[in-house]
C-alpha positions in Angstrom: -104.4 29.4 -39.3 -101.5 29.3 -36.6 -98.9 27.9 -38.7 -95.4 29.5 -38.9 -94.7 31.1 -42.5 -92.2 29.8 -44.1 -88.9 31.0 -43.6 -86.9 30.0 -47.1 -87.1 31.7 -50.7 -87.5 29.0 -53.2 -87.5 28.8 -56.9 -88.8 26.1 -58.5 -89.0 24.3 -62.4 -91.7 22.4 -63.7 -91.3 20.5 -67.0 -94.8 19.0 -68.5 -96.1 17.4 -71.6 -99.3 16.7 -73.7 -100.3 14.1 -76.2 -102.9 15.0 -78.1 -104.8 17.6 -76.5 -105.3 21.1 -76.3 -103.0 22.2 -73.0 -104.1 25.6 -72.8 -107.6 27.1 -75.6 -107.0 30.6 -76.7 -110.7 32.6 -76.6 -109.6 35.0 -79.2 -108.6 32.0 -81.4 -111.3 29.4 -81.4 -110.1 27.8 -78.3 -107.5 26.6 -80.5 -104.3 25.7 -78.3 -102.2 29.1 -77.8 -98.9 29.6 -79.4 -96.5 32.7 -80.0 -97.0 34.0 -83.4 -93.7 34.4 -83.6 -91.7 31.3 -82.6 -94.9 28.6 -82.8 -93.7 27.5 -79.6 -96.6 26.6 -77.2 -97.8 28.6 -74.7 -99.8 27.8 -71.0 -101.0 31.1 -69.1 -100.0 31.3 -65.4 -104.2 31.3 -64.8 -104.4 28.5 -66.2 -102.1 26.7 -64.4 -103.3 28.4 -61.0 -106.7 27.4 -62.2 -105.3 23.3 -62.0 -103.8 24.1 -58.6 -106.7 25.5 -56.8 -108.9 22.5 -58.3 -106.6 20.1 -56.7 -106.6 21.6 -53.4 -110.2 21.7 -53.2 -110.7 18.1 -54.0 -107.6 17.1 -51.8 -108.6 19.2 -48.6 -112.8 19.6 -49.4 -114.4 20.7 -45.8 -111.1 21.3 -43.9 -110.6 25.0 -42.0 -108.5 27.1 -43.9 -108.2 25.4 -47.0 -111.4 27.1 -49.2 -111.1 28.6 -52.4 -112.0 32.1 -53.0 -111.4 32.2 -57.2 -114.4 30.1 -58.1 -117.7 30.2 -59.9 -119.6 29.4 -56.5 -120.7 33.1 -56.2 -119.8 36.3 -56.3 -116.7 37.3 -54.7 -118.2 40.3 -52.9 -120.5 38.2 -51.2 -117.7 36.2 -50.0 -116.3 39.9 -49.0 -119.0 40.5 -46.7 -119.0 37.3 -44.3 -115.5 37.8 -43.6 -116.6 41.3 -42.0 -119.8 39.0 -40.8 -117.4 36.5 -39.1 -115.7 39.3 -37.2 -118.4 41.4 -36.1 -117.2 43.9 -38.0 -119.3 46.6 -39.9 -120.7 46.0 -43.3 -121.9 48.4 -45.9 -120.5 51.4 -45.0 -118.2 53.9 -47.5 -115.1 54.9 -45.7 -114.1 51.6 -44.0 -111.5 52.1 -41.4 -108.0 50.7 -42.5 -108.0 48.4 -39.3 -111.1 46.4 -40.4 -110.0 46.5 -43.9 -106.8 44.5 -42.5 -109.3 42.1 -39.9 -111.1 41.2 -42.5 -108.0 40.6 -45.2 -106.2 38.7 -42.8 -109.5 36.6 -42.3 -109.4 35.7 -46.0 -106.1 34.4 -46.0 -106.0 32.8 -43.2 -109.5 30.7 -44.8 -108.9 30.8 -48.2 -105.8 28.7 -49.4 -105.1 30.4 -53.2 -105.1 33.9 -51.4 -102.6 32.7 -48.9 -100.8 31.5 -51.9 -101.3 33.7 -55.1 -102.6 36.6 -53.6 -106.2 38.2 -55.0 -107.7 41.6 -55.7 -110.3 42.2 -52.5 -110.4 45.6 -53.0 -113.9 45.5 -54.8 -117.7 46.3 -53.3 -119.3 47.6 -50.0 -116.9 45.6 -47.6 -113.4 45.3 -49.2 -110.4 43.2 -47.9 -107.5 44.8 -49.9 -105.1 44.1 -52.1 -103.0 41.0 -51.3 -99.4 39.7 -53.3 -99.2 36.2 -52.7 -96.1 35.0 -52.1 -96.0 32.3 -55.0 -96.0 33.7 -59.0 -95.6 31.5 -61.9 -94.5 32.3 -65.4 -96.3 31.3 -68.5 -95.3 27.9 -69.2 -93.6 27.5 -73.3 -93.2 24.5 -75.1 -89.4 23.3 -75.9 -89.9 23.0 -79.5 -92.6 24.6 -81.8 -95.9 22.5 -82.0 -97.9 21.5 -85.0 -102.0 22.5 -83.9 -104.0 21.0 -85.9 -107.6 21.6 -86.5 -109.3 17.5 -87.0 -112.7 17.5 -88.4 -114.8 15.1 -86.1 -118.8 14.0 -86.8 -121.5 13.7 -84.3 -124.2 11.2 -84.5 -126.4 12.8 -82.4 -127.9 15.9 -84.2 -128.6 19.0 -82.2 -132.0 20.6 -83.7 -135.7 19.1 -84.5 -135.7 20.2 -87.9 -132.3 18.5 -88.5 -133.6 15.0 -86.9 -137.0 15.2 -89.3 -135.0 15.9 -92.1 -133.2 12.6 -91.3 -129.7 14.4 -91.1 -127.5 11.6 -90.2 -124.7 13.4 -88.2 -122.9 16.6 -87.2 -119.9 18.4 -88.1 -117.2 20.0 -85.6 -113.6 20.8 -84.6 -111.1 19.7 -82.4 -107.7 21.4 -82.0 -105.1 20.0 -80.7 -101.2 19.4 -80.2 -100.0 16.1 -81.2 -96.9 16.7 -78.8 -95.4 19.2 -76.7 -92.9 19.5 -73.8 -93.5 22.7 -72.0 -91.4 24.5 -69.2 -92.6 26.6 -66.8 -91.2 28.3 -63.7 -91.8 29.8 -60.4 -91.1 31.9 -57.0 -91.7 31.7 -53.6 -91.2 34.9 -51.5 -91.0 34.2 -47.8 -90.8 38.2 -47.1 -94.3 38.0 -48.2 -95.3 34.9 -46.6 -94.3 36.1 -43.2 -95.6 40.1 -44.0 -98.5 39.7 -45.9 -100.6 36.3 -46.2 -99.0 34.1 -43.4 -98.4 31.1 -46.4 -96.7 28.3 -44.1 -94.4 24.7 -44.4 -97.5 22.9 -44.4 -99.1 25.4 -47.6 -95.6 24.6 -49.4 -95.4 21.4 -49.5 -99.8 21.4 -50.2 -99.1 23.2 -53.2 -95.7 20.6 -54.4 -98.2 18.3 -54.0 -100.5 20.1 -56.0 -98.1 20.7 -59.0 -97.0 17.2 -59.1 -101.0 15.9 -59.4 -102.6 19.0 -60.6 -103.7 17.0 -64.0 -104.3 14.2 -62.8 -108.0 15.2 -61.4 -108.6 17.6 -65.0 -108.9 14.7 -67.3 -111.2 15.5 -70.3 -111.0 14.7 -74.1 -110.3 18.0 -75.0 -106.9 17.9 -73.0 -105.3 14.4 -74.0 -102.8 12.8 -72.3 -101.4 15.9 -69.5 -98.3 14.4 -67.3 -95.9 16.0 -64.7 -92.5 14.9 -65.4 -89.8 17.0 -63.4 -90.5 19.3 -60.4 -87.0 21.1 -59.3 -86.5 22.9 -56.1 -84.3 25.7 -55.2 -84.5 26.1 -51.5 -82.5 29.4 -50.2 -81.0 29.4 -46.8 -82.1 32.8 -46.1 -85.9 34.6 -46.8 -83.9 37.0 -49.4 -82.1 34.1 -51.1 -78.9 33.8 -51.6 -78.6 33.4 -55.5 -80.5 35.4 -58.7 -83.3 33.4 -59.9 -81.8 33.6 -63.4 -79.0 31.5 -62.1 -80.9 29.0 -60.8 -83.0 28.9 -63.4 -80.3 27.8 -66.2 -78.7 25.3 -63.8 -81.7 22.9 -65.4 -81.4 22.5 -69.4 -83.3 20.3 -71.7 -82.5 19.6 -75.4 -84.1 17.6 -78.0 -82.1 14.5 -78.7 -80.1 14.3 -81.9 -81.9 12.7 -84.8 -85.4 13.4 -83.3 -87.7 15.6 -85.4 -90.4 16.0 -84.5 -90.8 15.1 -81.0 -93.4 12.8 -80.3 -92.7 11.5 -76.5 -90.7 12.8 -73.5 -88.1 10.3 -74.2 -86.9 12.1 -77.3 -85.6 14.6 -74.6 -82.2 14.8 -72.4 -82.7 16.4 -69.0 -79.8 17.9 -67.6 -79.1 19.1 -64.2 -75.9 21.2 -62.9 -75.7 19.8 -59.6 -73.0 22.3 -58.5 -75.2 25.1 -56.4 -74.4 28.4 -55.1 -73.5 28.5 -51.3 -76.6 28.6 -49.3 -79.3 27.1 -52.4 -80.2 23.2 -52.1 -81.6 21.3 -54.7 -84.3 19.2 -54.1 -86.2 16.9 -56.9 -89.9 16.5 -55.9 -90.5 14.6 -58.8 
Protein backbone atom coordinates (compact mmCIF):
# COMPACT_ATOMS: atom_id res chain seq x y z
CA UNK A 1 0.00 0.00 0.00
CA UNK A 2 1.43 3.48 -1.25
CA UNK A 3 -1.20 5.62 0.05
CA UNK A 4 -0.50 8.73 2.08
CA UNK A 5 -1.64 8.41 5.82
CA UNK A 6 -3.94 10.51 6.83
CA UNK A 7 -2.94 13.69 8.11
CA UNK A 8 -6.18 14.91 10.50
CA UNK A 9 -7.17 13.67 14.08
CA UNK A 10 -10.80 12.86 14.06
CA UNK A 11 -13.41 11.96 16.59
CA UNK A 12 -16.36 10.62 15.65
CA UNK A 13 -20.18 9.65 17.23
CA UNK A 14 -22.20 6.87 16.30
CA UNK A 15 -25.83 6.63 17.51
CA UNK A 16 -27.63 2.99 16.76
CA UNK A 17 -30.72 1.14 17.61
CA UNK A 18 -32.35 -2.38 17.92
CA UNK A 19 -35.82 -3.77 17.77
CA UNK A 20 -36.11 -6.82 19.06
CA UNK A 21 -32.97 -8.47 19.09
CA UNK A 22 -30.14 -9.29 21.04
CA UNK A 23 -27.40 -6.31 19.98
CA UNK A 24 -24.60 -7.67 21.78
CA UNK A 25 -24.95 -11.83 23.87
CA UNK A 26 -23.02 -11.91 27.10
CA UNK A 27 -21.16 -15.68 27.36
CA UNK A 28 -21.15 -15.50 31.09
CA UNK A 29 -24.86 -14.74 30.98
CA UNK A 30 -26.68 -17.10 28.63
CA UNK A 31 -25.92 -15.08 25.63
CA UNK A 32 -28.53 -12.96 27.14
CA UNK A 33 -28.09 -9.28 25.75
CA UNK A 34 -25.34 -7.44 28.12
CA UNK A 35 -26.26 -4.66 30.44
CA UNK A 36 -24.58 -2.89 33.48
CA UNK A 37 -25.76 -4.25 36.64
CA UNK A 38 -25.79 -1.18 37.87
CA UNK A 39 -27.74 1.27 35.68
CA UNK A 40 -29.59 -1.57 33.29
CA UNK A 41 -28.55 0.48 30.53
CA UNK A 42 -27.39 -1.64 27.47
CA UNK A 43 -24.09 -2.39 26.63
CA UNK A 44 -22.08 -3.27 22.97
CA UNK A 45 -18.27 -4.26 23.43
CA UNK A 46 -15.84 -2.41 21.17
CA UNK A 47 -15.05 -6.36 19.72
CA UNK A 48 -18.03 -6.60 18.82
CA UNK A 49 -18.51 -3.78 16.90
CA UNK A 50 -14.88 -4.20 15.24
CA UNK A 51 -16.11 -7.65 14.63
CA UNK A 52 -19.22 -5.91 12.20
CA UNK A 53 -16.51 -3.73 10.63
CA UNK A 54 -14.01 -6.16 9.55
CA UNK A 55 -17.13 -8.42 8.12
CA UNK A 56 -18.06 -5.50 6.01
CA UNK A 57 -14.78 -4.84 4.64
CA UNK A 58 -14.29 -8.28 3.65
CA UNK A 59 -17.47 -8.65 1.71
CA UNK A 60 -17.05 -4.97 0.27
CA UNK A 61 -13.39 -5.34 -0.90
CA UNK A 62 -13.21 -9.67 -1.14
CA UNK A 63 -9.90 -10.36 -3.42
CA UNK A 64 -8.47 -6.78 -3.60
CA UNK A 65 -4.52 -6.23 -2.44
CA UNK A 66 -4.35 -4.82 0.84
CA UNK A 67 -7.66 -5.20 2.07
CA UNK A 68 -7.50 -8.97 3.95
CA UNK A 69 -8.46 -9.58 7.23
CA UNK A 70 -6.12 -10.94 9.74
CA UNK A 71 -8.75 -11.47 12.97
CA UNK A 72 -10.68 -14.36 11.55
CA UNK A 73 -11.50 -18.04 11.99
CA UNK A 74 -9.71 -18.95 8.60
CA UNK A 75 -6.64 -20.27 10.46
CA UNK A 76 -4.39 -19.73 12.90
CA UNK A 77 -2.81 -16.41 13.17
CA UNK A 78 0.70 -17.71 13.40
CA UNK A 79 0.43 -19.30 10.25
CA UNK A 80 -0.53 -16.10 8.83
CA UNK A 81 2.70 -14.87 10.83
CA UNK A 82 4.97 -16.98 8.85
CA UNK A 83 4.05 -16.02 5.06
CA UNK A 84 4.62 -12.54 5.82
CA UNK A 85 8.43 -13.57 6.60
CA UNK A 86 7.66 -16.10 3.48
CA UNK A 87 6.68 -13.13 1.22
CA UNK A 88 9.91 -11.30 2.13
CA UNK A 89 12.44 -13.90 2.01
CA UNK A 90 12.99 -13.43 5.19
CA UNK A 91 14.02 -16.21 7.87
CA UNK A 92 11.50 -18.33 9.50
CA UNK A 93 11.72 -20.36 12.62
CA UNK A 94 14.39 -19.03 14.35
CA UNK A 95 14.51 -17.67 18.31
CA UNK A 96 16.18 -14.37 18.47
CA UNK A 97 14.66 -12.65 15.29
CA UNK A 98 16.48 -9.57 14.43
CA UNK A 99 14.39 -6.28 15.19
CA UNK A 100 14.75 -5.33 11.46
CA UNK A 101 12.75 -8.35 10.15
CA UNK A 102 10.51 -8.19 12.95
CA UNK A 103 9.59 -4.52 11.50
CA UNK A 104 9.65 -6.04 7.45
CA UNK A 105 7.50 -8.36 8.34
CA UNK A 106 5.00 -6.00 10.59
CA UNK A 107 4.94 -3.47 8.17
CA UNK A 108 4.02 -6.34 5.59
CA UNK A 109 0.88 -7.10 7.67
CA UNK A 110 -0.38 -3.74 7.69
CA UNK A 111 0.19 -2.86 4.64
CA UNK A 112 -2.07 -6.43 3.59
CA UNK A 113 -4.28 -6.72 6.23
CA UNK A 114 -6.91 -3.74 6.53
CA UNK A 115 -8.11 -4.21 10.51
CA UNK A 116 -4.28 -4.13 11.47
CA UNK A 117 -3.86 -0.91 9.50
CA UNK A 118 -6.85 0.18 11.39
CA UNK A 119 -7.20 -1.38 15.00
CA UNK A 120 -3.89 -2.52 15.44
CA UNK A 121 -3.31 -6.52 16.57
CA UNK A 122 -1.02 -8.45 18.92
CA UNK A 123 1.63 -10.21 16.34
CA UNK A 124 3.96 -10.72 18.83
CA UNK A 125 3.03 -14.62 19.26
CA UNK A 126 4.98 -17.96 17.72
CA UNK A 127 8.19 -18.76 15.75
CA UNK A 128 8.04 -15.69 13.32
CA UNK A 129 6.44 -12.69 15.18
CA UNK A 130 5.44 -9.30 13.64
CA UNK A 131 5.09 -7.08 16.88
CA UNK A 132 2.89 -5.27 18.60
CA UNK A 133 0.92 -2.75 16.49
CA UNK A 134 -1.70 0.34 18.06
CA UNK A 135 -3.95 1.07 15.42
CA UNK A 136 -4.77 4.32 15.02
CA UNK A 137 -8.72 3.89 15.37
CA UNK A 138 -10.26 2.76 19.10
CA UNK A 139 -13.82 2.72 19.86
CA UNK A 140 -15.54 2.79 23.20
CA UNK A 141 -18.18 0.33 24.30
CA UNK A 142 -21.27 1.44 22.91
CA UNK A 143 -24.44 2.11 26.00
CA UNK A 144 -27.87 2.39 25.43
CA UNK A 145 -29.67 5.97 26.26
CA UNK A 146 -32.15 4.57 28.45
CA UNK A 147 -32.15 1.28 30.53
CA UNK A 148 -33.59 -1.72 28.45
CA UNK A 149 -36.16 -4.28 29.45
CA UNK A 150 -34.29 -8.08 28.31
CA UNK A 151 -36.58 -10.38 28.26
CA UNK A 152 -36.16 -14.01 28.13
CA UNK A 153 -39.48 -15.45 25.46
CA UNK A 154 -39.99 -19.06 25.58
CA UNK A 155 -40.12 -20.29 21.88
CA UNK A 156 -41.10 -24.17 20.64
CA UNK A 157 -39.48 -26.10 17.97
CA UNK A 158 -41.22 -28.55 15.86
CA UNK A 159 -38.43 -30.30 14.79
CA UNK A 160 -37.13 -32.46 17.77
CA UNK A 161 -33.45 -32.95 18.08
CA UNK A 162 -32.88 -36.81 19.35
CA UNK A 163 -34.24 -40.37 18.03
CA UNK A 164 -35.58 -41.34 21.18
CA UNK A 165 -37.58 -38.06 21.36
CA UNK A 166 -39.07 -38.58 17.63
CA UNK A 167 -40.13 -42.42 18.64
CA UNK A 168 -41.60 -41.30 21.61
CA UNK A 169 -43.74 -39.00 19.40
CA UNK A 170 -42.57 -35.77 21.26
CA UNK A 171 -44.27 -33.18 19.36
CA UNK A 172 -41.90 -30.11 19.78
CA UNK A 173 -39.01 -28.47 21.64
CA UNK A 174 -38.47 -25.99 24.12
CA UNK A 175 -35.92 -22.97 24.08
CA UNK A 176 -35.02 -19.33 24.77
CA UNK A 177 -34.59 -16.25 23.09
CA UNK A 178 -33.37 -12.96 24.77
CA UNK A 179 -33.83 -10.08 23.60
CA UNK A 180 -34.29 -6.11 23.82
CA UNK A 181 -37.63 -4.84 22.74
CA UNK A 182 -35.89 -1.37 22.15
CA UNK A 183 -32.76 0.40 22.63
CA UNK A 184 -30.83 3.48 21.35
CA UNK A 185 -27.22 3.07 22.01
CA UNK A 186 -24.20 5.58 21.65
CA UNK A 187 -20.96 4.81 20.96
CA UNK A 188 -17.75 6.75 20.20
CA UNK A 189 -14.47 6.87 18.66
CA UNK A 190 -10.76 8.18 17.78
CA UNK A 191 -8.67 8.49 15.06
CA UNK A 192 -4.96 9.13 15.71
CA UNK A 193 -3.08 10.33 12.60
CA UNK A 194 0.40 10.31 14.83
CA UNK A 195 -0.14 6.66 14.59
CA UNK A 196 -1.36 6.45 11.12
CA UNK A 197 1.67 8.16 9.77
CA UNK A 198 4.32 6.24 12.56
CA UNK A 199 2.99 3.02 12.90
CA UNK A 200 0.42 1.29 10.41
CA UNK A 201 0.45 3.72 7.41
CA UNK A 202 -3.85 3.84 7.74
CA UNK A 203 -4.66 6.36 4.74
CA UNK A 204 -7.73 8.81 3.24
CA UNK A 205 -8.78 6.02 1.25
CA UNK A 206 -8.83 3.46 4.78
CA UNK A 207 -10.94 6.45 6.43
CA UNK A 208 -13.47 6.92 4.45
CA UNK A 209 -13.48 2.53 3.88
CA UNK A 210 -14.22 2.31 7.39
CA UNK A 211 -17.20 5.49 7.35
CA UNK A 212 -18.44 3.42 4.96
CA UNK A 213 -18.16 0.53 6.99
CA UNK A 214 -19.87 2.03 10.21
CA UNK A 215 -22.72 3.39 8.24
CA UNK A 216 -23.53 -0.33 6.60
CA UNK A 217 -21.77 -2.49 9.14
CA UNK A 218 -25.45 -4.27 10.00
CA UNK A 219 -26.71 -4.28 7.11
CA UNK A 220 -24.74 -7.56 5.85
CA UNK A 221 -25.21 -9.28 9.85
CA UNK A 222 -28.85 -9.89 9.54
CA UNK A 223 -29.94 -12.86 11.72
CA UNK A 224 -33.04 -13.58 13.94
CA UNK A 225 -31.14 -13.42 16.89
CA UNK A 226 -30.30 -9.71 16.26
CA UNK A 227 -33.76 -8.00 15.11
CA UNK A 228 -34.03 -5.03 13.47
CA UNK A 229 -29.97 -3.28 13.84
CA UNK A 230 -30.05 0.36 12.06
CA UNK A 231 -27.28 3.15 11.80
CA UNK A 232 -28.98 6.39 12.44
CA UNK A 233 -26.28 9.27 13.09
CA UNK A 234 -22.59 9.14 12.22
CA UNK A 235 -20.77 12.65 13.50
CA UNK A 236 -17.38 13.74 12.49
CA UNK A 237 -14.87 15.77 14.12
CA UNK A 238 -12.18 16.44 11.74
CA UNK A 239 -9.06 18.42 13.41
CA UNK A 240 -6.94 20.74 11.32
CA UNK A 241 -3.80 19.51 12.75
CA UNK A 242 -2.53 15.47 13.45
CA UNK A 243 -2.64 16.49 17.43
CA UNK A 244 -6.05 18.06 17.21
CA UNK A 245 -6.94 21.11 18.12
CA UNK A 246 -9.74 20.44 20.80
CA UNK A 247 -10.23 17.65 23.91
CA UNK A 248 -12.21 14.79 22.78
CA UNK A 249 -14.39 15.42 25.81
CA UNK A 250 -15.40 18.64 24.23
CA UNK A 251 -16.36 17.39 21.19
CA UNK A 252 -17.93 14.62 22.48
CA UNK A 253 -20.79 16.68 24.48
CA UNK A 254 -21.25 19.08 21.53
CA UNK A 255 -23.91 16.02 20.37
CA UNK A 256 -26.75 15.37 23.08
CA UNK A 257 -29.79 13.15 22.81
CA UNK A 258 -32.79 13.10 25.20
CA UNK A 259 -35.86 11.10 25.38
CA UNK A 260 -38.82 13.15 24.37
CA UNK A 261 -41.23 14.26 27.04
CA UNK A 262 -44.06 12.01 27.68
CA UNK A 263 -42.25 8.92 26.17
CA UNK A 264 -41.82 5.92 28.51
CA UNK A 265 -40.66 3.59 27.42
CA UNK A 266 -39.03 4.15 24.20
CA UNK A 267 -40.08 2.03 21.55
CA UNK A 268 -38.65 3.81 18.22
CA UNK A 269 -35.93 6.38 17.35
CA UNK A 270 -38.50 8.94 16.93
CA UNK A 271 -39.30 9.08 20.59
CA UNK A 272 -35.73 10.80 20.65
CA UNK A 273 -34.49 14.55 20.06
CA UNK A 274 -31.04 14.84 18.49
CA UNK A 275 -29.24 17.80 19.23
CA UNK A 276 -26.19 19.19 17.69
CA UNK A 277 -24.04 22.43 18.94
CA UNK A 278 -22.98 23.57 15.63
CA UNK A 279 -20.67 26.13 17.20
CA UNK A 280 -16.97 24.34 16.93
CA UNK A 281 -13.62 25.14 18.34
CA UNK A 282 -11.22 26.89 15.94
CA UNK A 283 -9.59 24.41 13.69
CA UNK A 284 -12.51 21.19 14.31
CA UNK A 285 -15.12 20.75 11.35
CA UNK A 286 -18.11 18.94 11.62
CA UNK A 287 -19.07 16.69 9.17
CA UNK A 288 -22.49 14.40 9.28
CA UNK A 289 -21.78 11.15 7.32
CA UNK A 290 -25.10 9.99 8.01
Amino acid sequence: MENKAIENRCEFVMLFDVENGNPNGDPDAGNMPRTDPETSLGIVTDVCLKRKIRNFVELYKEGEPGYNILIKADKALNTKFTAAYDALGLEKGQKGKKPEDVKKAQKYICDNYFDVRTFGAVMSTGDDPCGIVRGPVQLNFARSLDPVSVQDITITRQAVTTQKDFTERKQSEMGKKSLVPYGLYRAEGYVSAMLAQRVTGFSEEDLELLWTAIINMFEGDRSAARGKMSMRKLFVFKHASALGNAPAQTLFDKIQVQKKEGVNPPRAYTDYTVTVDRNMPDGVELIEKL
